[in-house]
N, C-alpha and C positions, 0 to 999 in steps of 0.2 A: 748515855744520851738523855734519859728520862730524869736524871737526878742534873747534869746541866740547865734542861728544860725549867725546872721545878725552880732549883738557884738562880738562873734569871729572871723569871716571870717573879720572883721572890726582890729580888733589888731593884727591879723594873720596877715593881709598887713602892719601894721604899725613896727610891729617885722621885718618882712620882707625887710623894709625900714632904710637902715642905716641911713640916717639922721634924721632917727626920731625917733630912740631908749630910749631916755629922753624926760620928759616931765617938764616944769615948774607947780608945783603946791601949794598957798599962799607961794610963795616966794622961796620952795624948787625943788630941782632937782630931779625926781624920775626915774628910768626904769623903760618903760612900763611894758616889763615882769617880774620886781620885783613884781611891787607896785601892778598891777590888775591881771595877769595870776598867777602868784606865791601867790599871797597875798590873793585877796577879793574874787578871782573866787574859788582858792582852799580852804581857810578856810571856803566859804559860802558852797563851794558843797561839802565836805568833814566834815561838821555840817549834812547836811545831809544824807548824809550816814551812818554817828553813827546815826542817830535819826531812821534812817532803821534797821540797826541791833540794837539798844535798844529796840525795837518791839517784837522782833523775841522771845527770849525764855519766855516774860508772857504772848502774845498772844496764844504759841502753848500749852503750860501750863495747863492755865487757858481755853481754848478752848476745850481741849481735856477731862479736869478733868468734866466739864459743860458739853456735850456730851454723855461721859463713864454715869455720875451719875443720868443723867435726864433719864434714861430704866427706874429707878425705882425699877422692879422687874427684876431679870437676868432672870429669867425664861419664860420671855414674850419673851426675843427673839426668844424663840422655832425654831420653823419651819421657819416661815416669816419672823425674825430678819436676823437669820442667811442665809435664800438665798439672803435677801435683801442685806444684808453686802458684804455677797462676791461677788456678781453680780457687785455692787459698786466698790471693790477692785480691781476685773478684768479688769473690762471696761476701769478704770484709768490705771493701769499696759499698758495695751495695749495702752491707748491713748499716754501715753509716751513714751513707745515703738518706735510707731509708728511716732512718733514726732521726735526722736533720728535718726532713720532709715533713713528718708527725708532730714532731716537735716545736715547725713553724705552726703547722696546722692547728695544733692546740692550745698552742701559747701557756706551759705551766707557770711560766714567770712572769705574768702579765697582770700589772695593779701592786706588787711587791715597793716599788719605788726607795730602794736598799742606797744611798747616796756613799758614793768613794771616801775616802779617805781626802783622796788628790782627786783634781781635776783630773777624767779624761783623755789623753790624748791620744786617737787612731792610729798618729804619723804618717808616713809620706804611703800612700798608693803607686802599688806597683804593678809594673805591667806581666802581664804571662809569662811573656819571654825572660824578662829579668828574675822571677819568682827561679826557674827552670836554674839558670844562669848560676842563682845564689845558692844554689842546692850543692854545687861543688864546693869545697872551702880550696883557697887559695893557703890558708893556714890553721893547718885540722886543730892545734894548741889552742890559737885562738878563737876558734869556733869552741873548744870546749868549756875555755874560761868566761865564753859570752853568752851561752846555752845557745847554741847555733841548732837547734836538732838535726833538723834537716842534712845539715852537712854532718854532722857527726854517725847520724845515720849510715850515707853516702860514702864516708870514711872509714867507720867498721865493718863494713860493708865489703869494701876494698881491699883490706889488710885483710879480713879471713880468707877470702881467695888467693890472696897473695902468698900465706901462709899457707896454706893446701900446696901451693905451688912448689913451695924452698924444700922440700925433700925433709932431710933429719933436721935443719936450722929449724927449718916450720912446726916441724913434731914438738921439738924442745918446749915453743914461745905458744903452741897451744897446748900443751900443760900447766905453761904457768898460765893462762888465761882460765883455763878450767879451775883452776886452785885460785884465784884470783875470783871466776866465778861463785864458788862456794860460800868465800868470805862478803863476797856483797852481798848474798843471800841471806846469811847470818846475820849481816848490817839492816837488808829490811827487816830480820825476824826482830831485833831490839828497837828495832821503831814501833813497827807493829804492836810491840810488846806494850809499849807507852802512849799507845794510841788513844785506848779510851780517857788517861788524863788529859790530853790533846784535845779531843772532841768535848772536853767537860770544860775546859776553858771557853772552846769557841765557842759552842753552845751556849754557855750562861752569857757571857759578853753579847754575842747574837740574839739570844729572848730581851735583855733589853732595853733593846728597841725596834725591837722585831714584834706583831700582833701578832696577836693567835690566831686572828679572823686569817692570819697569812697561812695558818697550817692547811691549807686547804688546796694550797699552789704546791706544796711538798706532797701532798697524798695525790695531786695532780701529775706533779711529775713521774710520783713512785708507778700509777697506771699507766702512765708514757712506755714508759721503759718497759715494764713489764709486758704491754702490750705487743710492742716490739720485738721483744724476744722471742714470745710465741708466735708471731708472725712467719717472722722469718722462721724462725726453727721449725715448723710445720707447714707453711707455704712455700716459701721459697726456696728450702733443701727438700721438699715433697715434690716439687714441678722441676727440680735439677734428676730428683731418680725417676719421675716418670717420663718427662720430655727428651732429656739425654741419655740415661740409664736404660730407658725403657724397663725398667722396676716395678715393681708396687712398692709404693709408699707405706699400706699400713702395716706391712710383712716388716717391713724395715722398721719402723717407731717401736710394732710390739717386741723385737729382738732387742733393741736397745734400751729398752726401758730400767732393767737392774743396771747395766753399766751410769747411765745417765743418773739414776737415783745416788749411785754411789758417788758422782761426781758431784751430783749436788749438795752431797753430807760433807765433803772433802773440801769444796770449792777451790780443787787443784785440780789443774790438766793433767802435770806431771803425777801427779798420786793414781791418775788413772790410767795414766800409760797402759801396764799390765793388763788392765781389764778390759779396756779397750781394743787394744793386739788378740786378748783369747777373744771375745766376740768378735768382731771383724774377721776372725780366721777361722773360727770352727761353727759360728752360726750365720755369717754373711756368705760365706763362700769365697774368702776373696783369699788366693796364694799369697802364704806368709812374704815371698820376696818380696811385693809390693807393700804390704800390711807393715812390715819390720821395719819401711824405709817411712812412709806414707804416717803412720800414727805415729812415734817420736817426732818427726817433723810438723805434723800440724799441732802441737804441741806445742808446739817452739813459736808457730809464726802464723798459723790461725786465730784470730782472738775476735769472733765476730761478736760475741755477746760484748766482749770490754768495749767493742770499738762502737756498739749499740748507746750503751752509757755514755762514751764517752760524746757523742754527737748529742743526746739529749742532755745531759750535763753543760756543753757550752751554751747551746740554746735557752735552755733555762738560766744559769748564771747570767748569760748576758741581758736577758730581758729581765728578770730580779735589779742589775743593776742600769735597766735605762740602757743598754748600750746595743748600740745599730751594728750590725754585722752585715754587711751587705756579700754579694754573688762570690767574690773572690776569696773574703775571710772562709766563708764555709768550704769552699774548694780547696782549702788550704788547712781546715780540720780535715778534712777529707783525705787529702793525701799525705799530712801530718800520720795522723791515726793508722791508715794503712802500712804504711812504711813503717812503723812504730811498735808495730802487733810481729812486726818480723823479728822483734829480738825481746818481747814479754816476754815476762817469767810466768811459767802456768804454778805461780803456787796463788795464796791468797793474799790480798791487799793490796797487790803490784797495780790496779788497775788505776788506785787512786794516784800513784807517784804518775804513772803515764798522762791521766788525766790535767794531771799537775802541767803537764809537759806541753798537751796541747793548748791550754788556756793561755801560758806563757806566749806560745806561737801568736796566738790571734790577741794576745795585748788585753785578754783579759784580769782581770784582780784572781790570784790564787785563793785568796781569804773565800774565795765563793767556796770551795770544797765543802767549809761547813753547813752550808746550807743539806747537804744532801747526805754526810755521813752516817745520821742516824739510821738512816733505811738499805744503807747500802750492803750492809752485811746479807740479808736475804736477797739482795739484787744480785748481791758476787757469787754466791751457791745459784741461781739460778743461770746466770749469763754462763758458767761453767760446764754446765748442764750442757745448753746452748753448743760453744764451744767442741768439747769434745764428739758431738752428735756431726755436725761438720765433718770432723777429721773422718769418723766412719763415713760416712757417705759420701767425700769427695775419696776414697779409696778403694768405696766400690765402682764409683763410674771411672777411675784409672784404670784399675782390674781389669773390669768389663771390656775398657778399648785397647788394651795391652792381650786382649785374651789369654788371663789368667784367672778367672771367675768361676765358681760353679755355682750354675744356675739351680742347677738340684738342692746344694744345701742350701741356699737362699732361701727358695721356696720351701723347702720343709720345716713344720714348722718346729718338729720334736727334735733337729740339729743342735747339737751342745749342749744339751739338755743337761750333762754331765757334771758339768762346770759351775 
């Protein structure tokens, strides 16, 4: 990020520079801002951008079908599936929420005046009922070839159940979805890989004609988000174990702290599964049956910290580029984002392709990502943190109402000590 920063703020003074608008190179005459702002910056950073959105609909897809079909039996969700889920749902809802809220309140993209490409256009407003309506696809193919999320959502959604259902047929087709899974995974990890040349395009393209006096709405944002994290991560999963739990909150933060640390070195859910399941079970108190089901699953479809970013990311984006998002667009990051976090990947960098996904939804410019990728790397180890703290403590208040909890190791504090 810092050597794109430096390259732009570097041709930004040379543009700037009438005499030195052309450049001689093996022989020929180029403009600068032909030949590298025009040309190398925006075909490289706008490579990756498609290589962003080409992610998005077999990642959420194939995530979500892998997910839905690994229950196995629908009937185990019973009781514990379904508090566990919607506790998850909630919490996200709210973390977005809550994310949107601060975000208007503070306004980090305000004074940016970042002009499109294109014109603008909102298009047609639509009513509640019809938003609900269009959430089905009538043709799942063509929702995928048009990035429908929503319905595509909606539709793997359906098929993993459906799969749970078909007996050995089912088994077969979620094998190959698992194996299927693996390789998208791989597919982010070779993007990922090529990331930093990606952000070294946008970035230098973006300084300029981006001021510096702007970096000030990025350090704006970065305390957005960050503030938000620890909001929520300490207030409002602190008032879910002491108001519904009946808990203590600081027993719980100090037990999780090495898990949490470790997930913020990792900035992967899935990497902290394990560590996760040993504390929750041998120093919360919570019976592994619940724990075994409760922590891989919030793994899968918990993503409060991604879905924190991602509600301050549109907000910012959109007011960076001038653009009005009124009651209905944010309702619709809102339940974009939540439905969305149900088939994340808990490793690192997924957060930006989903991001990717709800800006699409609300008709915003993808190009905004760049605005925010330099910082994001320490936002993703923290929202991770975030994240996984969640899945512990929506699996001690299931526990707790399933009474399968021991309140004894909860409270003590030398529990697991071992570990």
């Amino acid at each position: 990020m810092a050597l794109g920063i430096l390259v732009g703020a570097f041709f930004k003074w040379i543009i700037g520079n009438e005499a030195d608008k052309e450049i001689a190179l093996l022989g020929f005459s180029f403009g600068v801002k032909a030949f590298f702002v025009d040309g190398i910056f925006h075909v490289g950073g706008q490579i990756f951008v498609a290589s962003l959105k080409m992610l998005v609909v077999p990642l959420v897809l194939v995530s979500l079908v892998c997910g839905t079909s690994s229950l196995k039996d629908i009937s185990t969700l019973g009781r514990i599936g379904s508090k566990a889920m919607g506790m998850f749902i909630l919490t996200t809802a709210m973390a977005i929420a809550l994310a949107i809220f601060f975000a208007v309140l503070v306004s980090p993209g305000s004074g940016v005046n970042m002009q499109l490409a294109t014109a603008f256009d909102p298009g047609e407003v639509k009513s509640v009922a019809q938003v609900f309506i269009d959430m089905f696809p009538s043709n799942p193919i063509d929702a995928m070839a048009k990035g429908e999320m929503l319905q595509i959502i909606i539709f793997a959604v359906l098929f993993g159940i459906a799969i749970t259902m078909s007996g050995a047929a089912g088994e077969r087709i979620r094998l190959f979805f698992e194996d299927m899974n693996v390789i998208v995974m791989q597919l982010v990890e070779l993007v990922m890989k090529v990331s930093p040349y990606g952000v070294f395009f946008l970035m230098a393209k973006l300084f300029t004609t981006l001021e510096l006096a702007d970096m000030a709405n990025l350090g704006k944002y970065f305390g957005v988000v960050l503030f938000v994290l620890f909001f929520h991560g300490v207030v409002v999963y602190g008032s879910f174990l002491f108001f519904v739990g009946r808990l203590n909150p600081i027993i719980f933060f100090s037990k999780m702290r090495e898990t949490a640390l470790f997930a913020f070195s990792t900035s992967s859910s899935n990497a902290t599964v394990a560590s996760n399941l040993a504390t929750t079970t041998h120093k919360l108190g919570v019976d592994n049956k619940v724990a075994s089901f409760t922590i891989p699953l919030g793994a899968t479809i918990n993503m409060d910290g991604t879905a924190i970013m991602q509600g301050v990311a549109t907000v910012f984006i959109a007011q960076v580029y001038n653009i009005d998002l009124d009651t209905s667009d944010y309702l619709m990051v809102v339940l974009t984002a939540t439905l969305a976090s149900i088939g994340t990947a808990g490793v690192p960098g997924v957060g930006l392709v989903m991001l990717a996904m709800v800006l699409e939804q609300v008709g915003l410019p993808v190009e905004g990502i760049a605005l925010i990728l330099g910082v994001d790397r320490l936002l993703d180890m923290t929202r991770t943190a975030v994240n996984i703290t969640g899945d512990a403590m929506i699996s001690c208040l299931v526990a707790k109402q399933e009474k399968c909890f021991d309140a004894e190791v909860y409270n003590d504090p030398k529990a697991g000590e071992h570990l």
